[in-house]
N, C-alpha and C positions, 0 to 999 in steps of 0.2 A: 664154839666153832668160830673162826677166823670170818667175820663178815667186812663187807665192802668199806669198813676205813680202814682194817685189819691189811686186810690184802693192798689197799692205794697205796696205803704208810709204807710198804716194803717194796713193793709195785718202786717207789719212791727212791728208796734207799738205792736199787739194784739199778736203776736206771742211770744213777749217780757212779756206784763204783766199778759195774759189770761191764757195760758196753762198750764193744770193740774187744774183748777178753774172747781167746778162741777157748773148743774144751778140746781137752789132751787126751781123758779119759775117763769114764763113764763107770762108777762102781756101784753093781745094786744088790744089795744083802738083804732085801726082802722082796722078792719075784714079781708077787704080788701086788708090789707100790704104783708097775707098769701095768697101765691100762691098754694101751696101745700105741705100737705090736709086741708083739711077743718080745722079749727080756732081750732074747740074745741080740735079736733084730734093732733094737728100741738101741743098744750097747752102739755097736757096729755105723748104726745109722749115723749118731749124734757127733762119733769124734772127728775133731778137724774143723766142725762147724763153729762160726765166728757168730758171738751176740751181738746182733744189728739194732737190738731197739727191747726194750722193755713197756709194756701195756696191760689193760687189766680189762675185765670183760665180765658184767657180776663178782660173781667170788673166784673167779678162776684169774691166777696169775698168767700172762703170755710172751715168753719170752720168743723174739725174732730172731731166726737163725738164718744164712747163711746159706746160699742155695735154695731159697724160698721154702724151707721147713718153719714151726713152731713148736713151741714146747709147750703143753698147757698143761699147770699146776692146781689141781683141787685140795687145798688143804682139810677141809672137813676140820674133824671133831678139834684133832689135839697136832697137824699139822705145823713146822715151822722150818724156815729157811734161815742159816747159819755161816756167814763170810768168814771163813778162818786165812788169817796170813798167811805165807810162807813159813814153812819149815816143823808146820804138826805133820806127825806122823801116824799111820795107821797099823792098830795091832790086831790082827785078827784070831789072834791064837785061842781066843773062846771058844772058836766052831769047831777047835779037833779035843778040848780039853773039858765043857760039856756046853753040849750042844743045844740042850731043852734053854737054859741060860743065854747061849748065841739068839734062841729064836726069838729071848725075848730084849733082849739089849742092844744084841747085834756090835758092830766093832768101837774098841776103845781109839781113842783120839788122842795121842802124844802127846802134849804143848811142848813148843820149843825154847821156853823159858820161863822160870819158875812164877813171873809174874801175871803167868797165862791158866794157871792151876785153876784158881776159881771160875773160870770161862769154862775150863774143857765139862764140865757138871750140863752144860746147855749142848752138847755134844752125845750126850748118851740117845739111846735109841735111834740111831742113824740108819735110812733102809736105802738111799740114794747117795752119793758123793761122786759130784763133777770134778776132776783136775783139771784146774786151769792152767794155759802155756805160760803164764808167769809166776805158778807155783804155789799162787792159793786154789782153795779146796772151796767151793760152794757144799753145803750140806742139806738132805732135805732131812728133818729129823722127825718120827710120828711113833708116840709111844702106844698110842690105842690102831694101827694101821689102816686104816681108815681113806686116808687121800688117796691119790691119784695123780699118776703121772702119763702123758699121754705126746708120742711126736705124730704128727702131720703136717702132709706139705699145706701148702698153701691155701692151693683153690680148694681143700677142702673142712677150710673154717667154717662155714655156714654149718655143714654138717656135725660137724664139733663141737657145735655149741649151740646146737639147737635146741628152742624151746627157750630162751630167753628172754625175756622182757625189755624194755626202755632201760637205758640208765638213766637213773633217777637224779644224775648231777649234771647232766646234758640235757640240750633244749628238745631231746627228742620227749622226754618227759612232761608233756603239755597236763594244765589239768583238763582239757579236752578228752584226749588220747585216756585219763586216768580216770575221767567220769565216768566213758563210756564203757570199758572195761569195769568199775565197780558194779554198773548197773546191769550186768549180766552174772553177778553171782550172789547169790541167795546165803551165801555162809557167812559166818561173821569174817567182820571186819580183820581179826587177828589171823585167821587163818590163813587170810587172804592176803597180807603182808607178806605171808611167809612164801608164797607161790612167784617162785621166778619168773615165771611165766607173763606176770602182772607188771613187775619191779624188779629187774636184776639187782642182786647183792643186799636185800637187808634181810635179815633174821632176828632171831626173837632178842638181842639187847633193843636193836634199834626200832622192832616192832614198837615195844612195849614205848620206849623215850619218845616215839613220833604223837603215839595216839595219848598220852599224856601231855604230848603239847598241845594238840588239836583239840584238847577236853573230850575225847571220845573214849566211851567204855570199850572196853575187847571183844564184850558177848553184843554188838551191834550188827545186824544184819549189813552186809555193806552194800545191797541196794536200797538201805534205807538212809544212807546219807544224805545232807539236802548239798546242795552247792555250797552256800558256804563253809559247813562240815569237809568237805572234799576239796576245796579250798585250802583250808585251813591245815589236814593233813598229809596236802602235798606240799606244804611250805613245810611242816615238821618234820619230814622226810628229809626233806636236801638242809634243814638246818644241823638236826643231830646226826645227819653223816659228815657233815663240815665239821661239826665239833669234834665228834669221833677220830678225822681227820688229823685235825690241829694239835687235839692232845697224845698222839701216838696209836690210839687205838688202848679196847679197853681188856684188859688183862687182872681177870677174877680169878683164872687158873694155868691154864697151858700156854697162851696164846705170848709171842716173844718176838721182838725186832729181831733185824739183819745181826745184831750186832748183842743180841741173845738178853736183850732189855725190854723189862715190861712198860708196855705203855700206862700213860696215869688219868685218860678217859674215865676209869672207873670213879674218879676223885667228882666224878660232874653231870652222875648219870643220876636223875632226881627219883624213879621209879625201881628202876631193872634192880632186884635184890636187893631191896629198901625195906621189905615188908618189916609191918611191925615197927617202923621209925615215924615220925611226923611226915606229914605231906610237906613240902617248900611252900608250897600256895596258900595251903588252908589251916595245915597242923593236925587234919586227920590222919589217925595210922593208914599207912599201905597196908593193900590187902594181895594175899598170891594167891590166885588159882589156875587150875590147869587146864587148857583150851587149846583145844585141838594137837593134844598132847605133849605141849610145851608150857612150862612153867609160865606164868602170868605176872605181871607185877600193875598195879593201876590202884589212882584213890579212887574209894567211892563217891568221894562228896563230889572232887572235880570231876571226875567223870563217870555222871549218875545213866544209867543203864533206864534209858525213858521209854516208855508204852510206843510200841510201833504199831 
């Protein structure tokens, strides 16, 4: 799942080539991608509206439209967003010729020159397609269907994105603010990671990379951290998202830039899918287990699970 460098990195990208670009027109071949309103509505609403501003909020993409709407993007599982030039074209002819096929691929994407062939492959599975007025295509492409796409006006962002925590690369991110919050919940520390509510935008790569900086095990109760343990991984937090950052964002499977390229974060994640390799610190194997039903990754030796 696309977590918070995942999302900034393109966040990034779009802010760069999208803004000030009106949409023409709104194509969505899988209904379901709209969260809200309704499809046709969600259609009707969006065209005309000019990109004012690109922002990120946890893991939800937010793009600024035009008459005080937004657009906000949840990519989930296998989510990604795809810039194509001018002059691909859209073939839809799989929905009249078999359709069980359409539901699961949805429309082929033309290139308009032969040097564009190995691209169009990052194009498959498309359930949104914005036209833009100067004739490129934004793409949302999700092969497991999973995201979400959602327009609302303005004044009711709060509501939108309710239940979010601090961001964790802003100063609202105090370890104050993050003490006080550990020390109201009794579950481990990993679970607790993963709860937006806590910390907008990390998930389990960045869970697992924070609490191996901080030398904390996963199965730790997290009101049993002392200060400097919480401390320590609230610095590990805003470090491995900066890294995550820097190096693209980390791509083990689905996850693709603007421009349908893996990030190479993975090249520098020391725990996440390690297991079984030496530690960097000590040279003991990683170990994976499953907590709070998400893969695990942590050494034991640096991060020894101690008597509370």
């Amino acid at each position: 799942m696309p977590e918070l460098p995942e999302v900034e990195y393109t966040a990034r990208q779009l802010r760069a080539l999208i803004v000030g670009a009106a949409i023409q027109e709104a194509h969505v071949f899988w209904t379901r991608t709209i969260g809200y309103p309704d499809w046709h509505d969600f259609c009707a609403e969006i065209v005309g509206r000019r990109i004012e501003g690109v922002r990120r909020r946890g893991k939800f993409l937010l793009l600024d439209l035009s008459g005080d709407f937004f657009l906000s993007i949840h990519r989930r599982m296998s989510g990604n967003l795809l810039l194509l030039s001018p002059g691909w074209q859209i073939d839809t002819s799989l929905r009249e010729t078999d359709n069980a096929a359409w539901q699961t691929r949805g429309p082929t994407f033309l290139p308009p020159t032969a040097t564009d062939v190995a691209y169009s492959r990052e194009t498959s599975h498309c359930r949104v397609c914005f036209d833009l007025a100067d004739g490129r295509r934004l793409l949302y492409t999700d092969p497991r269907k999973f995201g979400r796409m959602e327009l609302w006006p303005c004044f009711s962002e709060a509501e939108a994105l309710h239940g979010l925590g601090p961001e964790p690369l802003e100063d609202a991110f105090t370890v104050e603010h993050f003490a006080e919050e550990l020390a109201k919940r009794k579950t481990v520390i990993k679970q607790v990671l993963l709860d937006q509510s806590v910390v907008a935008g990390v998930g389990n790569i960045y869970a697992d990379e924070a609490l191996f900086y901080a030398h904390i095990h996963p199965l730790r109760r997290a009101n049993s951290l002392n200060a400097s343990e919480i401390d320590a991984l609230r610095e590990g937090i805003i470090s491995v998202l900066a890294l995550g950052i820097e190096h693209g964002g980390t791509s083990f499977s689905d996850y693709r830039d603007l421009a349908g390229k893996a990030g190479n974060n993975f090249d520098h994640v020391r725990v996440f899918q390690q297991d079984g390799k030496p530690c960097v610190r000590c040279g003991t194997l990683i170990e994976r287990r499953v907590i709070a039903q998400r893969s695990t990754h942590f050494c034991p030796t640096c991060q020894q699970l101690i008597a509370e």
